[in-house]
N, C-alpha and C positions, 0 to 999 in steps of 0.2 A: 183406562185409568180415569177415577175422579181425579180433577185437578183442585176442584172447589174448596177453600177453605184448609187443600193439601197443608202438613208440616211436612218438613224432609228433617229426619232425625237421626243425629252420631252420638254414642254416646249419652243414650239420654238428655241431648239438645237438642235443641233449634237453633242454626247455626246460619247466619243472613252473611252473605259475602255479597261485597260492594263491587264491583268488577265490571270489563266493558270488554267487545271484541276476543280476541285469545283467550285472556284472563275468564271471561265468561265461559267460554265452551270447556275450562280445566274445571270450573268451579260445579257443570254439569254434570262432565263425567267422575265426579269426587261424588254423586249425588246431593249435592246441596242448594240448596235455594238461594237463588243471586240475584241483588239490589240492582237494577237494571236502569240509572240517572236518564232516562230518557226523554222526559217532560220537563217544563217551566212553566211558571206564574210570570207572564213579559213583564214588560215595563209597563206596555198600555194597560195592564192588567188581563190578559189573553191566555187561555190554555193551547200553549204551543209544544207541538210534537218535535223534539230535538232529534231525536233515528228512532230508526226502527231493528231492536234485537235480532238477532237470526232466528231465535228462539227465545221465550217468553214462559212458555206454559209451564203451570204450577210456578214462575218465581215471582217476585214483585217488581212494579213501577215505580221506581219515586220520582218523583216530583220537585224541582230547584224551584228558591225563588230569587226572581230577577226584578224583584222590588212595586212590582204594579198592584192595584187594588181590585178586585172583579168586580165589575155593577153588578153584577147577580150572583153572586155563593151560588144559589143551585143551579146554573145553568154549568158554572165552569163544574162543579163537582158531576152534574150528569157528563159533562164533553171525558172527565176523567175516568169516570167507570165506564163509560162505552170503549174508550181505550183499553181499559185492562179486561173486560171482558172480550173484545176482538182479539186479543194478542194471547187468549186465555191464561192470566195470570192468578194468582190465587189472590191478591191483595192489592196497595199500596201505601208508600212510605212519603211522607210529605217533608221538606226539610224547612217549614218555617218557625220561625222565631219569633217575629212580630207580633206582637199583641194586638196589630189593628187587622192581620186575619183570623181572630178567635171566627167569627162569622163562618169563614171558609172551611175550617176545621169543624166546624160542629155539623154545615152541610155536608159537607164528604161523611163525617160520620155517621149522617142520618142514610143517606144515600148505599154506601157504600154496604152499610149491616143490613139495608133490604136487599142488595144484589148476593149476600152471601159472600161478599171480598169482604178481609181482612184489612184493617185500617192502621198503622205505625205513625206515630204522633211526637215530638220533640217536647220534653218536660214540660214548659212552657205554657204549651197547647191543653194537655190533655184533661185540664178542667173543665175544657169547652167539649169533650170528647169522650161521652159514658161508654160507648164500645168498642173505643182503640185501647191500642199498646203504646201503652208509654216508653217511650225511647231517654232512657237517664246515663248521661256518662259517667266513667269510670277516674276522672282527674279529680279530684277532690285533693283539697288543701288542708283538710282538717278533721276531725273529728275520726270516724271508724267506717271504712268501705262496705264491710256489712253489718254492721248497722244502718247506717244509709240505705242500702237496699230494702232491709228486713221493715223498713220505716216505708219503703214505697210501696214495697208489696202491701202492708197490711193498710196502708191508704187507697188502691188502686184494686185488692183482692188476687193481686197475683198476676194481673196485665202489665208487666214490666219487662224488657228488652234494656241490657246491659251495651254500649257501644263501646267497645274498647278502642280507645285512639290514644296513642303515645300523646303524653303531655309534658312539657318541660315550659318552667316560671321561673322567676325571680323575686321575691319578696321582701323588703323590709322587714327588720326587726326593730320594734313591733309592728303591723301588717294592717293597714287598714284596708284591703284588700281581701278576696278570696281567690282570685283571677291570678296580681300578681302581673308583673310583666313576662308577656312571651318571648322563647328562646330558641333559639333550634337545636337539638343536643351540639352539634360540632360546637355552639359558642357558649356552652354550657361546661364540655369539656376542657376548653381552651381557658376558661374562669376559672375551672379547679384546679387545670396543672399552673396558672399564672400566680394562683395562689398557694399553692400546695396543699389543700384542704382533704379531706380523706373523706370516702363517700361511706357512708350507713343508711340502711333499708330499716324502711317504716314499715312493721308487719299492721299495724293500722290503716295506715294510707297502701298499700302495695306499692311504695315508691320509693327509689330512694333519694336520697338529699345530701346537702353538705352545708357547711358556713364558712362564712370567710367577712373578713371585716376592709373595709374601704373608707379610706380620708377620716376615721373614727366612728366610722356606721354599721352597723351590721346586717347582712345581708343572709338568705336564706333560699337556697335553691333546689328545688322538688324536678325531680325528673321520672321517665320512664324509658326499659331499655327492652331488650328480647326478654331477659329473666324476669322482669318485674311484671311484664304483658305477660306469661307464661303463668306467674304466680296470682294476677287478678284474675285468670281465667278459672285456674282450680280451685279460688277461694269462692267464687262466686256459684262454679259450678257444687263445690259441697253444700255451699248456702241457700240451695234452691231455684238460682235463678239460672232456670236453660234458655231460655233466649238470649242470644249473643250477637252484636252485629258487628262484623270487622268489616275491614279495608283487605282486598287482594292481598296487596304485599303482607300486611301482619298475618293472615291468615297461612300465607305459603308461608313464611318464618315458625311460623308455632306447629307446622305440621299438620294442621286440620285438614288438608285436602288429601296426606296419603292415608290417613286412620279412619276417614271417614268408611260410612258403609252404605248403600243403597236404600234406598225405604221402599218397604213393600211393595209389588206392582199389583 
């Protein structure tokens, strides 16, 4: 089998499952490609090997950052494709944010599209990155979920990677905020029943919300549950966009790992 530049496809997706130890060898035998968190950016700024997968081949690397700066982009982006090409991975997924590693991100990108890996880049990044995929979340406080996407595609040509994570906020009304304060659903739920508020799904946002008013304020809270992950997946799936990166557990909740199917050998 090539492994190089492999997709592992259900469905007509591309389907990136986040997973480690167990959870990874379920995500194998479902045939799907697993985010395998095995690297960091240290502190000292250092490309550090965090394990080593039992198995690797055809999935991806990524990469944490644990906040350091590299004195040389292409030294750590060569240390990082030497890694995912020993481990033979098809790619790697970098999870920085910072804008002071544009540098490291546009290395990996130069590096990584001559080795033939596959490069996954967080919003953020991906202006420093003409041959990655852009990784855009699915929380969104406002406007229209696909529309949002139909707006990254036709900025990026179609290099977009949908990450579904459960989001739950808190917002003011009015909101000067997109963010919002974070919640965890249990203290979300425990807000609605204290207030009695009644929940309604945003076919806009794929989420749903509620309001309820406090000391004479109004407040505003967006959440995500199994059904509203369920329904970002097949809106986005009709909308074009097969790249999908979940988390193990949301992935085994939506059933992606028993529907899935093999990809060609």
């Amino acid at each position: 089998m090539q492994w190089k530049n492999q997709e592992v496809r259900t469905l007509n997706q591309t389907l990136l499952i986040a997973a480690a130890g167990r959870d990874a060898e379920a995500v194998r035998r479902a045939g799907l490609q697993c985010l395998h968190l095995c690297a960091a950016l240290s502190e000292s700024g250092q490309f550090v090997v965090l394990s080593h997968p039992l198995c690797a081949a055809g999935d991806l690397l990524g990469i944490v950052d644990r906040g350091g700066l590299p004195s040389s982009p292409a030294a750590f982006a060569a240390s990082a494709c030497r890694l995912a090409q020993t481990r033979r991975a098809a790619g790697i997924l970098i999870d920085f944010q910072r804008e002071e590693l544009a540098d490291c991100a546009a290395a990996l990108d130069e590096q990584t599209a001559q080795a033939g890996l596959s490069l996954w880049v967080p919003r953020e990044l991906t202006s420093h990155t003409p041959h990655a995929i852009c990784i855009a979340e699915t929380g969104i406080s406002g406007g229209s979920l696909t529309a949002y996407f139909a707006e990254l595609s036709d900025q990026y040509g179609g290099r977009v990677a949908a990450q579904l994570v459960r989001s739950c906020a808190r917002f003011s009304i009015p909101s000067r905020s997109v963010c919002g304060t974070p919640l965890t659903l249990e203290q979300a739920m425990r807000l609605r029943e204290e207030t009695g508020a009644s929940v309604f799904f945003s076919r806009e946002l794929c989420a749903k919300y509620f309001t309820y008013m406090h000391h004479g304020s109004a407040y505003f809270v967006l959440f995500d549950d199994d059904d509203t992950m369920r329904k970002k997946q097949e809106v986005l799936s009709a909308a074009g966009i097969s790249r999908q990166l979940l988390l193990y557990p949301d992935a085994a909740v939506l059933g992606v790992l028993n529907r899935s199917k093999k990809a060609p050998q």
